[in-house]
C-alpha positions as CSV (number, residue, x, y, z in Angstrom):
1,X,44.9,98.5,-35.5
2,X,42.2,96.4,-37.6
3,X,43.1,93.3,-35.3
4,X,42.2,95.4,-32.1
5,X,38.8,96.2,-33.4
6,X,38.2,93.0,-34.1
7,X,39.1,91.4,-31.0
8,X,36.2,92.6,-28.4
9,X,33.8,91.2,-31.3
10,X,35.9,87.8,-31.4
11,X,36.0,87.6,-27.7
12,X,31.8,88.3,-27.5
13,X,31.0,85.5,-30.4
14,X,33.7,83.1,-28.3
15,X,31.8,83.5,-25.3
16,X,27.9,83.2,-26.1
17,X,29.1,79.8,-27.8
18,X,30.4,78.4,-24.9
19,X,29.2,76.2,-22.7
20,X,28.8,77.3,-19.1
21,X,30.4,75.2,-16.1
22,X,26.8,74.2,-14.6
23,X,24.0,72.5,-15.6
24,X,21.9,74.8,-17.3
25,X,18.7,75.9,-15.4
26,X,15.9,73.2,-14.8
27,X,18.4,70.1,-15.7
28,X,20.2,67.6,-13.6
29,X,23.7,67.3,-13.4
30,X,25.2,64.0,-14.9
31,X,25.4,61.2,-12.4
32,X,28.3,59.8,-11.0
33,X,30.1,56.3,-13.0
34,X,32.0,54.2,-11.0
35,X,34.6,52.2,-12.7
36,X,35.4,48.4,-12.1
37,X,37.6,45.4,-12.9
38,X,36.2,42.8,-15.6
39,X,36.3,39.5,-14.6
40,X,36.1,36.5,-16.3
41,X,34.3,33.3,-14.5
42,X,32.5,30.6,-15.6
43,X,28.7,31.1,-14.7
44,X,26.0,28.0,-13.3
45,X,22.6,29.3,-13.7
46,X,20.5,28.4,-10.7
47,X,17.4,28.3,-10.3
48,X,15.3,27.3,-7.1
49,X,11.6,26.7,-7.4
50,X,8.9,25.6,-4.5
51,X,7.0,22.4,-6.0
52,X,5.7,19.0,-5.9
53,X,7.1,16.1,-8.3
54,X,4.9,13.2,-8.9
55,X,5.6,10.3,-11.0
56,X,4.7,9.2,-14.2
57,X,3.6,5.9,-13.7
58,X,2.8,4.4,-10.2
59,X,2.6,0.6,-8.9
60,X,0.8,-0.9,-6.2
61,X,2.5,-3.9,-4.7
62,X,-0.3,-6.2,-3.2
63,X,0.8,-9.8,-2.3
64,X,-1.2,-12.5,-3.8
65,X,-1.6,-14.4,-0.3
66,X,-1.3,-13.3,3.3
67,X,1.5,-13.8,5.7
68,X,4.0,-12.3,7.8
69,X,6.7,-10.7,5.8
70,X,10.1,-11.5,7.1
71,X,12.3,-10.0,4.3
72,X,12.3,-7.3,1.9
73,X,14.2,-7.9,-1.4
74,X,14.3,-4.8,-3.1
75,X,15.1,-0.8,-2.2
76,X,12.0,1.9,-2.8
77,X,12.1,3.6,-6.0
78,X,14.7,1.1,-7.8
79,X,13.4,-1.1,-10.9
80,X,11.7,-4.4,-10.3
81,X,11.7,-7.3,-13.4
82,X,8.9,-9.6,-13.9
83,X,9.2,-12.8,-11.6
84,X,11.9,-11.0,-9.5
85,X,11.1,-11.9,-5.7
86,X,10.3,-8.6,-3.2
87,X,9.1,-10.0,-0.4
88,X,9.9,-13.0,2.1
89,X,6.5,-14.5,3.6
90,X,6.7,-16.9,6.2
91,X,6.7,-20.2,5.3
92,X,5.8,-21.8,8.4
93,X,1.5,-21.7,8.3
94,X,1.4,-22.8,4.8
95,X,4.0,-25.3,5.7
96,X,1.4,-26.6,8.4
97,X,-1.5,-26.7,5.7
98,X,0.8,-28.5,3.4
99,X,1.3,-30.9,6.2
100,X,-2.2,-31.2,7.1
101,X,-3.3,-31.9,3.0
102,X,-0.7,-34.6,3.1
103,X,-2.4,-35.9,6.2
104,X,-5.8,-35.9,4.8
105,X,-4.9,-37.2,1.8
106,X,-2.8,-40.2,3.5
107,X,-6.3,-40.7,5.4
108,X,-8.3,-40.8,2.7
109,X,-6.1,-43.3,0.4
110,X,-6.0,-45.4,3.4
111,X,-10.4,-45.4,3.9
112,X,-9.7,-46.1,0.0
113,X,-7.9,-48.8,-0.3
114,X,-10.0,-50.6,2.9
115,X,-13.4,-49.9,1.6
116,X,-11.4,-51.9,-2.2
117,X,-10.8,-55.1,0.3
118,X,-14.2,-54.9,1.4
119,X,-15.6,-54.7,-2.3
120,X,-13.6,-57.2,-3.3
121,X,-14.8,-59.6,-0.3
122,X,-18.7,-58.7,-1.6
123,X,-18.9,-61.2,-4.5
124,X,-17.1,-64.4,-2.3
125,X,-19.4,-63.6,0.7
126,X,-22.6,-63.3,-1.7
127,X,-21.9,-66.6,-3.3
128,X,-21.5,-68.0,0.5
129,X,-24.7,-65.9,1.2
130,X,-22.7,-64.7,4.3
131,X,-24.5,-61.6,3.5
132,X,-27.4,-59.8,2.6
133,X,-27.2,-57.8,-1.0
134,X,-28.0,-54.8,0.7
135,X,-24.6,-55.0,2.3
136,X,-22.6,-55.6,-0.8
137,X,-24.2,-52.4,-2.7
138,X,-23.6,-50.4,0.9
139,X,-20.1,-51.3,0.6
140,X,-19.6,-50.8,-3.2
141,X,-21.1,-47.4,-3.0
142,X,-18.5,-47.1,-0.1
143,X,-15.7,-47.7,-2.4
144,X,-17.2,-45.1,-5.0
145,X,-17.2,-42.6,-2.6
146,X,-13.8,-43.4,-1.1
147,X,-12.6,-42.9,-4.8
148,X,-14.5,-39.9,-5.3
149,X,-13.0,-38.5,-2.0
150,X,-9.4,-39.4,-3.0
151,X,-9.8,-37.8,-6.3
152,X,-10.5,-34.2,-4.9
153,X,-8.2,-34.3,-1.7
């Protein structure tokens, strides 16, 4: 008869440490956990970003003389070495200034070696006295001037 004394106050104690089935007043209930399936996969980070790029060192590209260019011997943006040709020019005006140096300097060897033959005639045709001295120095300054001419064509 002890036990059944007992039991009420074993039943009382067992229930005021129990927990209750709801959330106790003023709380929120536990949130819901969804479960998933780990994976394993290997992982690129990316990363996308709005900007400029600008290089580090520029070059400007200026031809030394004028011309048409006919041919371009490299790609933008690869490497250039010193002395490497770029650029095609054409050849044909400085061909025709070639052409015309040649010419004047032809012309002015040829005024040259005439205005020699009359120097050399000066001292025959003095001693004749086929002409006056005023003649001879006119055509020896000639031949100094031919020289000098043929000296800077």
């Amino acid at each position: 008869m002890k036990t059944q004394a007992f039991l009420p106050l074993i039943l009382l104690l067992a229930a005021c440490g129990r927990p209750s089935a709801g959330p106790p007043m003023g709380e929120m209930p536990p949130a819901q956990v969804t479960l998933g399936v780990v994976e394993e996969k290997k992982l690129v980070e990316w990363e996308e970003f709005t900007g400029r790029v600008e290089p580090v060192e520029t070059v400007e590209l200026r031809p030394r003389v004028s011309g048409y260019i006919t041919g371009v011997h490299f790609e933008a943006g690869s490497l250039v070495r010193k002395e490497e040709v770029l650029f095609t020019i054409d050849p044909r005006p400085f061909q025709t200034r070639l052409d015309g140096a040649r010419a004047e300097l032809a012309r002015t060897e040829a005024a040259a070696k005439a205005a020699r033959l009359e120097f050399d005639r000066v001292s025959s045709l003095l001693a004749a006295k086929a002409i006056a001295p005023e003649q001879a120095e006119a055509r020896e300054s000639a031949w100094h001037q031919a020289q000098i001419g043929r000296a800077h064509v």
